[in-house]
PASEBA-1860 file (N, C-alpha, C; in nm, 3 decimals):
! residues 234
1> XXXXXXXX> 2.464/-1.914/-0.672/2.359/-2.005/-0.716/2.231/-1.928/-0.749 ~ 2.200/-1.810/-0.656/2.052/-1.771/-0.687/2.060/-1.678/-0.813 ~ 2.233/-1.579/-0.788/2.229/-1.482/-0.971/2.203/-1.595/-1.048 ~ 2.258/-1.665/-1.052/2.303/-1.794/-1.164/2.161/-1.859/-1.255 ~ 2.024/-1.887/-1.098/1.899/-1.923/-1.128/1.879/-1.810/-1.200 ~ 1.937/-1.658/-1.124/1.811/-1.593/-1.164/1.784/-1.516/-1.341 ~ 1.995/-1.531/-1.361/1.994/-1.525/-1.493/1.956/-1.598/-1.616 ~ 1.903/-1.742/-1.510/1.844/-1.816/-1.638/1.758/-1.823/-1.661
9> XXXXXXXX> 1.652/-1.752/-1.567/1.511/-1.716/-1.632/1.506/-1.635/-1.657 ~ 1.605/-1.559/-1.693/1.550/-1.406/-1.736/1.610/-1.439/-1.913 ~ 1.650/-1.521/-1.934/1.680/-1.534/-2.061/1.571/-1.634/-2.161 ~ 1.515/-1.761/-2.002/1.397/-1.844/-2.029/1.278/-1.758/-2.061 ~ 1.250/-1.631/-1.940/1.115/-1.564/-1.980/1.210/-1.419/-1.956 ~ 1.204/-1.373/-2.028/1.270/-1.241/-2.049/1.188/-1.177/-1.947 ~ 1.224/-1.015/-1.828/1.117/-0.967/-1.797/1.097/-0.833/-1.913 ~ 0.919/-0.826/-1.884/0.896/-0.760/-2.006/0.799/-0.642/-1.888
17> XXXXXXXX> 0.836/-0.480/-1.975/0.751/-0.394/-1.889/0.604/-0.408/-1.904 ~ 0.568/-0.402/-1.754/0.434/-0.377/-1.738/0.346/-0.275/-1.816 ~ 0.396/-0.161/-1.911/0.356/-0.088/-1.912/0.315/-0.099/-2.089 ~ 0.425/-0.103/-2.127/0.447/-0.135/-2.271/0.460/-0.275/-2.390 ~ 0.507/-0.396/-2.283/0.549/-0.517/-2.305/0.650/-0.511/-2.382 ~ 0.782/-0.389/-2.366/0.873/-0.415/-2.424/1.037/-0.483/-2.327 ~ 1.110/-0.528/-2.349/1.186/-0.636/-2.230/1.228/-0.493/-2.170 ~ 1.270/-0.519/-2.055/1.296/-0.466/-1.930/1.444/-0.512/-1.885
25> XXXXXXXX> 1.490/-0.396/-1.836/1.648/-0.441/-1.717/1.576/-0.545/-1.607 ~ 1.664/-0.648/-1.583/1.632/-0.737/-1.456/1.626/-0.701/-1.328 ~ 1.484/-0.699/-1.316/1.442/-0.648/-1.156/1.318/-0.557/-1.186 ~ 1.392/-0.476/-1.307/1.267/-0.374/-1.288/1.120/-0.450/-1.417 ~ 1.063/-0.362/-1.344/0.897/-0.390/-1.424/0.831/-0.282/-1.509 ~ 0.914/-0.188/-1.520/0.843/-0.071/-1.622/0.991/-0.020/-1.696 ~ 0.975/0.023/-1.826/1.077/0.042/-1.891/1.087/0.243/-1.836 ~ 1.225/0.295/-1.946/1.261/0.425/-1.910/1.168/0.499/-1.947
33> XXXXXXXX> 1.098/0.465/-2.062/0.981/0.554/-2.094/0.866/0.515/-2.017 ~ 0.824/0.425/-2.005/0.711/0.368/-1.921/0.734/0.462/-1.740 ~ 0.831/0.457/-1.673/0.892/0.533/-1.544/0.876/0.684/-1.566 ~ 0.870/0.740/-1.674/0.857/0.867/-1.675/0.721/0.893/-1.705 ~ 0.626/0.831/-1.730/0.457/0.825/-1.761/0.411/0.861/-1.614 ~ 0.495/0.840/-1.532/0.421/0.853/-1.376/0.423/0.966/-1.341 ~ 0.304/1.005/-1.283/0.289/1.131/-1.206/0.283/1.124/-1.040 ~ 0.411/1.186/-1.018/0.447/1.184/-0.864/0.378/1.287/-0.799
41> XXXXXXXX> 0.305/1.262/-0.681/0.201/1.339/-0.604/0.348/1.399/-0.518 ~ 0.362/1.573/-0.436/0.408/1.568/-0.359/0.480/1.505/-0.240 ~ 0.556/1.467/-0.168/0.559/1.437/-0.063/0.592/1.510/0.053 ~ 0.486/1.588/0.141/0.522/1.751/0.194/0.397/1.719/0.264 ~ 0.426/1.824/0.411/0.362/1.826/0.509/0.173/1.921/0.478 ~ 0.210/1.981/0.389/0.075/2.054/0.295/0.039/1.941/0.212 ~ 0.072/1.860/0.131/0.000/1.739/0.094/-0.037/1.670/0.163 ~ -0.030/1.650/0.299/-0.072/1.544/0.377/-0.162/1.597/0.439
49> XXXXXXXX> -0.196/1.716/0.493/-0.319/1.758/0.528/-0.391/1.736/0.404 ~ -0.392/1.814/0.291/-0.504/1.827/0.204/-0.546/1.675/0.171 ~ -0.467/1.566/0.164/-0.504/1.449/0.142/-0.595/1.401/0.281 ~ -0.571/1.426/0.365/-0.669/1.358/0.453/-0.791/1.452/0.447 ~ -0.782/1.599/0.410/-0.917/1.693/0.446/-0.972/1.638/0.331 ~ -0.939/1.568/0.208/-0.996/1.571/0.083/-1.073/1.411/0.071 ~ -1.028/1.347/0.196/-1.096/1.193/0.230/-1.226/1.198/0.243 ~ -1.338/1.085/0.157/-1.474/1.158/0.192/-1.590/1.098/0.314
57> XXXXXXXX> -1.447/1.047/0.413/-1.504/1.011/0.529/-1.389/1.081/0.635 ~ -1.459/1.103/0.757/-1.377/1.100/0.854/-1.282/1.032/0.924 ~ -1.122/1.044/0.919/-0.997/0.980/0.953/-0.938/1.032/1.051 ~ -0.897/0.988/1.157/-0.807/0.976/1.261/-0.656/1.017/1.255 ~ -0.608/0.988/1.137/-0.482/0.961/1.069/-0.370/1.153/1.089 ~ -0.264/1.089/1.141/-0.182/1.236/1.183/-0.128/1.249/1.059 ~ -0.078/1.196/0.934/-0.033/1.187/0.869/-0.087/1.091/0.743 ~ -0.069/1.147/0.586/-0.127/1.068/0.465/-0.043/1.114/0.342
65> XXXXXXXX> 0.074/1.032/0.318/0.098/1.056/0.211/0.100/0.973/0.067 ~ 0.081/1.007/-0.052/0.065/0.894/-0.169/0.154/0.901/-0.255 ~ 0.199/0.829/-0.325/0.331/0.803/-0.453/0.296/0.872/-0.529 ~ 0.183/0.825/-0.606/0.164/0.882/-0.725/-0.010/0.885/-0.784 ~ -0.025/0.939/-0.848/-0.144/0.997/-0.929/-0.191/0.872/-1.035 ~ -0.356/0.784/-0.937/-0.399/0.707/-1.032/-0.507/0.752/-1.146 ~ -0.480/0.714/-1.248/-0.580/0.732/-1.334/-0.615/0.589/-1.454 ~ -0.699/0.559/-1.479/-0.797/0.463/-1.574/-0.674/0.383/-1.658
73> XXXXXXXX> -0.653/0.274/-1.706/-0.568/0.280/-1.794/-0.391/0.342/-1.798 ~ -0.335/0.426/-1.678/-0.240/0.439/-1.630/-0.120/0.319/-1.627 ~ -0.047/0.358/-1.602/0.082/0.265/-1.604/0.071/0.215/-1.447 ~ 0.055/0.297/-1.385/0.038/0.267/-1.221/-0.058/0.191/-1.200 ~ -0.184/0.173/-1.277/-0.275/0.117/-1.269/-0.247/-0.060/-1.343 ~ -0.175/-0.042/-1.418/-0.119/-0.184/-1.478/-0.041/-0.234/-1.340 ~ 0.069/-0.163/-1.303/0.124/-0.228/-1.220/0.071/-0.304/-1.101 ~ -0.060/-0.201/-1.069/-0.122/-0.281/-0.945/-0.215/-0.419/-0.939
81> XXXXXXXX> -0.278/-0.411/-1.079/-0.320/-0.476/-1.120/-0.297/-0.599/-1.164 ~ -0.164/-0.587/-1.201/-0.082/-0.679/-1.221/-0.026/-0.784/-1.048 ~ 0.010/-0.662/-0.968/0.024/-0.715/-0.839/-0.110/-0.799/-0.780 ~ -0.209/-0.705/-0.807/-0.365/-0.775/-0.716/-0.407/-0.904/-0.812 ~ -0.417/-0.878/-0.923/-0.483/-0.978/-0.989/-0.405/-1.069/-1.103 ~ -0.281/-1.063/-1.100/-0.218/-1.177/-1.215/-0.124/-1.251/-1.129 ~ -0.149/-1.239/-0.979/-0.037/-1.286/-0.892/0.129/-1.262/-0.922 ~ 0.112/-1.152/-0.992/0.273/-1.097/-0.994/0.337/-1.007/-0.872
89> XXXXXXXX> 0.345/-1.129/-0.725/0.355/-1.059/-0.590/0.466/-0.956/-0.618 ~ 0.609/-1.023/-0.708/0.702/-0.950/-0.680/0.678/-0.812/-0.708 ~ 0.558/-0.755/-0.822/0.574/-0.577/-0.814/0.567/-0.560/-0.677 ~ 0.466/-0.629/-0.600/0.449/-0.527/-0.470/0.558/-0.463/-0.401 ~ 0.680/-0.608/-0.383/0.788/-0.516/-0.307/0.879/-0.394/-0.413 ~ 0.823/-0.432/-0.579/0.927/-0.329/-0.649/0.836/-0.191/-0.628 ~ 0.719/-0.217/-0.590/0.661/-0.073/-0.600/0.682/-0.042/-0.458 ~ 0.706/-0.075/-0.383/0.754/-0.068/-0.227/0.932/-0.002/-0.235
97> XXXXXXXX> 0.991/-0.068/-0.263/1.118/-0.018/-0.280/1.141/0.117/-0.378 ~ 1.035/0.104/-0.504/1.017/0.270/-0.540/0.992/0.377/-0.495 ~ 0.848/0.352/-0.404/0.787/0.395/-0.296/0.891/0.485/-0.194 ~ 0.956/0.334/-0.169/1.074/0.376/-0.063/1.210/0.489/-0.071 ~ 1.230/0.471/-0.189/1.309/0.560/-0.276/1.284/0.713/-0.263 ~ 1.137/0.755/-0.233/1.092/0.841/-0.254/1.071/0.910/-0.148 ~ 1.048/0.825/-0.041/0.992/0.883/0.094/1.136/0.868/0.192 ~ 1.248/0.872/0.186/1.399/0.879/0.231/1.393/1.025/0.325
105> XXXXXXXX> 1.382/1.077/0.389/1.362/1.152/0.441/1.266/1.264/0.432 ~ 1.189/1.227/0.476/1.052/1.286/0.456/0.979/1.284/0.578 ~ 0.913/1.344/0.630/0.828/1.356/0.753/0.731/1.251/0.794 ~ 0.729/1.150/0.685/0.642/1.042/0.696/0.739/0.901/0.799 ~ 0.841/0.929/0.788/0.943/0.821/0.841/1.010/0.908/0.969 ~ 0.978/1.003/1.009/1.054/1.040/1.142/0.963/0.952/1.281 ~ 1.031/0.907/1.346/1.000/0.846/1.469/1.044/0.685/1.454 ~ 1.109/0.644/1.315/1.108/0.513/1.289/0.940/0.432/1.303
113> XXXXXXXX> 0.873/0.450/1.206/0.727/0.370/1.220/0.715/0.240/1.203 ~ 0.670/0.190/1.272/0.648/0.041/1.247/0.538/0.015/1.111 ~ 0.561/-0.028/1.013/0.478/-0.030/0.899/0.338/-0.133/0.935 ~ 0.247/-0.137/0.883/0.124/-0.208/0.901/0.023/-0.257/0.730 ~ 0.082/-0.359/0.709/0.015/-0.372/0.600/-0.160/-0.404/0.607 ~ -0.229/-0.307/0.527/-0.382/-0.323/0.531/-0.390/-0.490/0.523 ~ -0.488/-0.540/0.624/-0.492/-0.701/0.664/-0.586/-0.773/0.548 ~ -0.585/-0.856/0.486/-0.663/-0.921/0.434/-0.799/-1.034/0.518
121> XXXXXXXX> -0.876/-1.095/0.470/-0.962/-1.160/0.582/-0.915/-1.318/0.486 ~ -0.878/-1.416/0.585/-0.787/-1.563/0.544/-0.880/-1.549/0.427 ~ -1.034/-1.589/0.404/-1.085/-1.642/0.267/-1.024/-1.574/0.156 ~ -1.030/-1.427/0.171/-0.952/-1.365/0.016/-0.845/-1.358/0.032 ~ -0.765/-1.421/0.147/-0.613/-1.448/0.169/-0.603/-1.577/0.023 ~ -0.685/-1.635/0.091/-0.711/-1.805/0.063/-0.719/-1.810/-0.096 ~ -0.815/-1.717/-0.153/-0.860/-1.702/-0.304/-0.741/-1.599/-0.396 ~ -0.700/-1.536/-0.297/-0.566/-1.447/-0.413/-0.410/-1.512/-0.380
129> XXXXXXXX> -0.392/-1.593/-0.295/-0.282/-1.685/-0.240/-0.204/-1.581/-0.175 ~ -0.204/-1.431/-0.143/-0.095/-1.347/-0.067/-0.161/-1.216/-0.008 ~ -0.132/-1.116/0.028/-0.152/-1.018/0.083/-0.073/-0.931/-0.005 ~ -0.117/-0.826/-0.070/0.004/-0.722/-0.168/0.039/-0.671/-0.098 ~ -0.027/-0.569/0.020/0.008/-0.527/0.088/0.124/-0.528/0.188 ~ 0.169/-0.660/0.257/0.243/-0.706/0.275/0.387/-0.697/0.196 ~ 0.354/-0.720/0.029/0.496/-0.734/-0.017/0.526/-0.595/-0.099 ~ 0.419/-0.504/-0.036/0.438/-0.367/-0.006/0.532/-0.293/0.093
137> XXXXXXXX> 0.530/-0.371/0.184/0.584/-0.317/0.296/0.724/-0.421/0.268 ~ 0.745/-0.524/0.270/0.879/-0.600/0.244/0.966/-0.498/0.162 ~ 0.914/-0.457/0.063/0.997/-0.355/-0.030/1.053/-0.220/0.043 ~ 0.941/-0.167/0.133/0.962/-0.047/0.157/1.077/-0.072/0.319 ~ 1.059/-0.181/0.416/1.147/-0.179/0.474/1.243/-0.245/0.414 ~ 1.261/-0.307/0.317/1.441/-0.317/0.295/1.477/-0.200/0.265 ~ 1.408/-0.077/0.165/1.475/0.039/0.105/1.477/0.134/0.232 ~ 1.434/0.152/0.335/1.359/0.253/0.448/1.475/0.213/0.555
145> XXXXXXXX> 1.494/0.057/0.543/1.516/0.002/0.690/1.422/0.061/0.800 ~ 1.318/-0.042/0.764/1.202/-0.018/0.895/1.170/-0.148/0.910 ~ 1.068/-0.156/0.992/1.011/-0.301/1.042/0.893/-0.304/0.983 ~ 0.820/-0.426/0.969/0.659/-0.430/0.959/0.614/-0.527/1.017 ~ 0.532/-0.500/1.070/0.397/-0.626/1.165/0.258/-0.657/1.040 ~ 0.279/-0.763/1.059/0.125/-0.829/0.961/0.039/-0.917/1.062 ~ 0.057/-0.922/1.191/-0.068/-0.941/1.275/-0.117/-0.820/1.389 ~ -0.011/-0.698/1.426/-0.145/-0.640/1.512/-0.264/-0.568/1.449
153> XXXXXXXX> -0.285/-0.588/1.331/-0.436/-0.518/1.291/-0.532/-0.632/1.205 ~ -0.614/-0.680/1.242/-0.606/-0.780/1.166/-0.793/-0.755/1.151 ~ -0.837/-0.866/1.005/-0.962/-0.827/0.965/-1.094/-0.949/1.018 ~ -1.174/-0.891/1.076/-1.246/-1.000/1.130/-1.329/-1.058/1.005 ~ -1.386/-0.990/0.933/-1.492/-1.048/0.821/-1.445/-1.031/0.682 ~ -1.516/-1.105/0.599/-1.519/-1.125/0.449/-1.592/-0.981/0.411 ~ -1.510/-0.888/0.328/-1.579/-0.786/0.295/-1.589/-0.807/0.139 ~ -1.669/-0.692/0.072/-1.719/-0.657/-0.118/-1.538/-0.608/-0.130
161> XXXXXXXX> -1.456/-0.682/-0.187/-1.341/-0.547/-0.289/-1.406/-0.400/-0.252 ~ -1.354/-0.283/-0.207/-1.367/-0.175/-0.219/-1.330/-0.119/-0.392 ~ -1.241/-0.204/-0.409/-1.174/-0.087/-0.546/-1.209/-0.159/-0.662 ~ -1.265/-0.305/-0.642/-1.307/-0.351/-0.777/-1.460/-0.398/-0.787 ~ -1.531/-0.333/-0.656/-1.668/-0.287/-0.656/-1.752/-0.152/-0.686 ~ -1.827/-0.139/-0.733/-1.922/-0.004/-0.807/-1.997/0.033/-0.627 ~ -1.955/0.034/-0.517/-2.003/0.104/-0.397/-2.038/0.283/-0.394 ~ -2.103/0.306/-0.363/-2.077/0.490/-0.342/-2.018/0.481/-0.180
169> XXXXXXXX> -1.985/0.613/-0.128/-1.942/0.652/-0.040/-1.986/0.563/0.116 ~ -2.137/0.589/0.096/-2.180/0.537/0.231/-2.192/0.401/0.220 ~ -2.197/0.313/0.086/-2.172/0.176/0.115/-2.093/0.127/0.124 ~ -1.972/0.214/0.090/-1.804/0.147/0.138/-1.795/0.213/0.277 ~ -1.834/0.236/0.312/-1.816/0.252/0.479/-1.877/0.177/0.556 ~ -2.004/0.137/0.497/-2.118/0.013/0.572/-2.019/-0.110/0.588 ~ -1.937/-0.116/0.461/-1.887/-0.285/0.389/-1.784/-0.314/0.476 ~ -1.703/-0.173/0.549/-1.584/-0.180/0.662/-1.624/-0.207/0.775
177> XXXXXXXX> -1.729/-0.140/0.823/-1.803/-0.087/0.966/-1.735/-0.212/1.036 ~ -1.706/-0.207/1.186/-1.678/-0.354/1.273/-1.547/-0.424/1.171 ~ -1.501/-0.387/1.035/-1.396/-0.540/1.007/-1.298/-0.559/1.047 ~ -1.236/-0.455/1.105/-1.100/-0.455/1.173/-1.102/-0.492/1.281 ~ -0.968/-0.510/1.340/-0.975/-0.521/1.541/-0.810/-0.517/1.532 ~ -0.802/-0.490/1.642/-0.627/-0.467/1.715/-0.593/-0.633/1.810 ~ -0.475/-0.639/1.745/-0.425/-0.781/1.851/-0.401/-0.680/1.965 ~ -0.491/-0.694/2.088/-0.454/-0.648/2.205/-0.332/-0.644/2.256
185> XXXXXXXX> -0.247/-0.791/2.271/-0.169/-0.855/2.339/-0.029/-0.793/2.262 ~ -0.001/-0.805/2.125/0.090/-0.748/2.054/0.079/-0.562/2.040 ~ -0.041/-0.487/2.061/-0.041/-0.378/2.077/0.012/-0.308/2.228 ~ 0.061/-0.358/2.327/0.095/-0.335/2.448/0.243/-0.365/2.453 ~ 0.309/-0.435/2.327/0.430/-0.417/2.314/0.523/-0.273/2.251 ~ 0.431/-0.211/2.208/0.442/-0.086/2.102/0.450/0.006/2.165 ~ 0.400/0.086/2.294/0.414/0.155/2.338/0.342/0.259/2.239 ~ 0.396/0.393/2.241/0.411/0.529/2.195/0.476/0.560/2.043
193> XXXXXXXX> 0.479/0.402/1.973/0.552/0.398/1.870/0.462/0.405/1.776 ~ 0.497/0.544/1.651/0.425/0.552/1.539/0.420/0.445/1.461 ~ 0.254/0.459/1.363/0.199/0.330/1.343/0.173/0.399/1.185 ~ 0.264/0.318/1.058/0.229/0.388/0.887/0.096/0.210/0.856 ~ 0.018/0.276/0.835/-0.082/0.151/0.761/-0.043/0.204/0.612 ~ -0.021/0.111/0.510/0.037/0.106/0.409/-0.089/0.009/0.307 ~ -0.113/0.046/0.151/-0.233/-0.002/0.139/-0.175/0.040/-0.017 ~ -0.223/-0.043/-0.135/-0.181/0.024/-0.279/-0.228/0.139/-0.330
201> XXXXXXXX> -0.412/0.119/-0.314/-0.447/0.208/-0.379/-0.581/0.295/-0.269 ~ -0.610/0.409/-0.255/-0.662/0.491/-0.189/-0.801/0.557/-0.309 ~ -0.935/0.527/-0.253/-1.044/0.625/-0.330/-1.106/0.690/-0.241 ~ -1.221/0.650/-0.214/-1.219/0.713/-0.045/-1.179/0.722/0.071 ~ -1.097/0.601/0.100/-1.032/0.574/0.228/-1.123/0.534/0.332 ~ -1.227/0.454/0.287/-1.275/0.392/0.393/-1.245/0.294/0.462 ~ -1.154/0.242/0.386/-1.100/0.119/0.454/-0.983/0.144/0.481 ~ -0.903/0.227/0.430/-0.776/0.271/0.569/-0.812/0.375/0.686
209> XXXXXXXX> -0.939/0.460/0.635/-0.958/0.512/0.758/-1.035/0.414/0.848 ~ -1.149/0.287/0.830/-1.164/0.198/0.968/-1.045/0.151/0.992 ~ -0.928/0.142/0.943/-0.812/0.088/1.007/-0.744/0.166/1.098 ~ -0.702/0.273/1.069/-0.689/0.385/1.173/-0.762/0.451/1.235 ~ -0.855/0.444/1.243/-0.967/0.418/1.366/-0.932/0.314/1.495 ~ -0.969/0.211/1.456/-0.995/0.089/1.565/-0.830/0.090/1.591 ~ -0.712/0.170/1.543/-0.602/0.127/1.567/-0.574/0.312/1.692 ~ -0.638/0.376/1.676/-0.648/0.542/1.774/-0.730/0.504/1.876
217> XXXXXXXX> -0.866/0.399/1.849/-0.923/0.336/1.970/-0.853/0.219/2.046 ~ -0.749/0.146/2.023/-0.650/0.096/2.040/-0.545/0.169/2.121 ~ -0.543/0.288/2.164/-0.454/0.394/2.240/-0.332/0.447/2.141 ~ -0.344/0.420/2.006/-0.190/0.457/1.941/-0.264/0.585/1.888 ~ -0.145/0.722/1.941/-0.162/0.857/1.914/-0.122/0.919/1.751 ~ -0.033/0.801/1.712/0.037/0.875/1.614/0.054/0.753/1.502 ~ -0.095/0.771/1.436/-0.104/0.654/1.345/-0.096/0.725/1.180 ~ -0.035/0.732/1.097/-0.006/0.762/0.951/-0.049/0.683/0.833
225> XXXXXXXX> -0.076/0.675/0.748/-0.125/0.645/0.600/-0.010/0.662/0.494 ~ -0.034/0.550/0.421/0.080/0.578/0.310/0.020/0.463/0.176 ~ -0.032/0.527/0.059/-0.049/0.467/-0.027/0.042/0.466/-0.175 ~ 0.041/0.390/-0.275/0.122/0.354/-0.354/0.048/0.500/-0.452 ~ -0.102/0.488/-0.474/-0.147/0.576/-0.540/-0.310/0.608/-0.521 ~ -0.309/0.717/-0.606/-0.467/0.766/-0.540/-0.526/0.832/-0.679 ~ -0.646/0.826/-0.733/-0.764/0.871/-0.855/-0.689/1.041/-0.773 ~ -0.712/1.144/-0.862/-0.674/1.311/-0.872/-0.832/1.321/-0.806
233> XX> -0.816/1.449/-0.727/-0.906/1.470/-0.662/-0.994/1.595/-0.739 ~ -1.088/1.607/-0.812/-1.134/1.697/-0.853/-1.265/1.777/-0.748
END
């Protein structure tokens, strides 16, 4: 019944790539040429230092690794965009399951991590109808087989967009300061278990580093970063 639905909208609304608007295989969102436009960042224990030393705030984080290389007008940049702002939830889990594809044995997944999607605050829950983040992580544990929690980190206040606000450095750190907090009660179930906060897009990292912060002041030793993509660091 659900192939059956699902072949009949794909003939009702064809899917068409994000990248190019030319039709697409069913499921995916970027065509063969559009998939090869991407520039894959490392995934290696030397990229993950230099990505956190290259953060232009101070992070907590044992571990940071990113998919791929954002830039202006990018294909990666359609896709997210498409996820954050045209309510096309389903890229999130296809860029999650790409994601996932990629990071299959890699140093970022040893210990089995419990995934943590960056929390939204209910009003811009309320005004974008979902969390991407979230169907970030849906993607990446079906391809990973991992788990994810969407309440122990959760956001106390209404913050500015970090990524679709003109902030400099020290006012995206003001705009985080205090927004996070740890569900106490669900963090005492976790023990010693590594913690990946998962988030699309990374510029300074002020807002995944207050997340892994208040989540190391929280007692978790071995908290990691993992974004979909990140601006080249010049």
């Amino acid at each position: 019944m659900h192939f059956a639905l699902s072949a009949l909208l794909d003939v009702l609304y064809p899917p068409l790539c994000l990248g190019c608007g030319l039709r697409t295989h069913t499921g995916d969102l970027l065509c063969p040429l559009c998939m090869a436009e991407l520039v894959p960042l490392p995934l290696t224990a030397a990229q993950s230092s230099a990505h956190i030393a290259s953060l232009a705030c101070a992070c907590d984080a044992s571990m940071m690794l990113v998919g791929w290389e954002y830039d202006s007008g990018s294909v990666i940049e359609r896709c997210i965009h498409a996820m954050k702002y045209r309510q096309l939830y389903r890229a999130g889990e296809w860029l999650g399951r790409l994601l996932g594809e990629r990071l299959v044995g890699t140093i970022l997944l040893d210990g089995d991590p419990l995934l943590l999607p960056i929390p939204l605050h209910r009003i811009k829950r309320i005004e974008r109808g979902y969390n991407q983040a979230e169907f970030l992580c849906r993607g990446l544990a079906a391809e990973c087989g991992l788990e994810w929690d969407g309440g122990l980190l959760q956001r106390l206040r209404y913050t500015t967009s970090q990524s679709a606000s003109r902030l400099d450095r020290d006012e995206r750190q003001a705009n985080v300061r205090d927004a996070f907090a740890v569900d106490a009660a669900r963090a005492t179930t976790l023990g010693s278990r590594p913690l990946l906060l998962v988030d699309d897009l990374i510029t300074t990292g002020a807002t995944i580093g207050a997340c892994a912060d208040v989540l190391v002041q929280a007692g978790f030793t071995d908290v990691r970063i993992l974004a979909v993509a990140r601006p080249p660091r010049h």
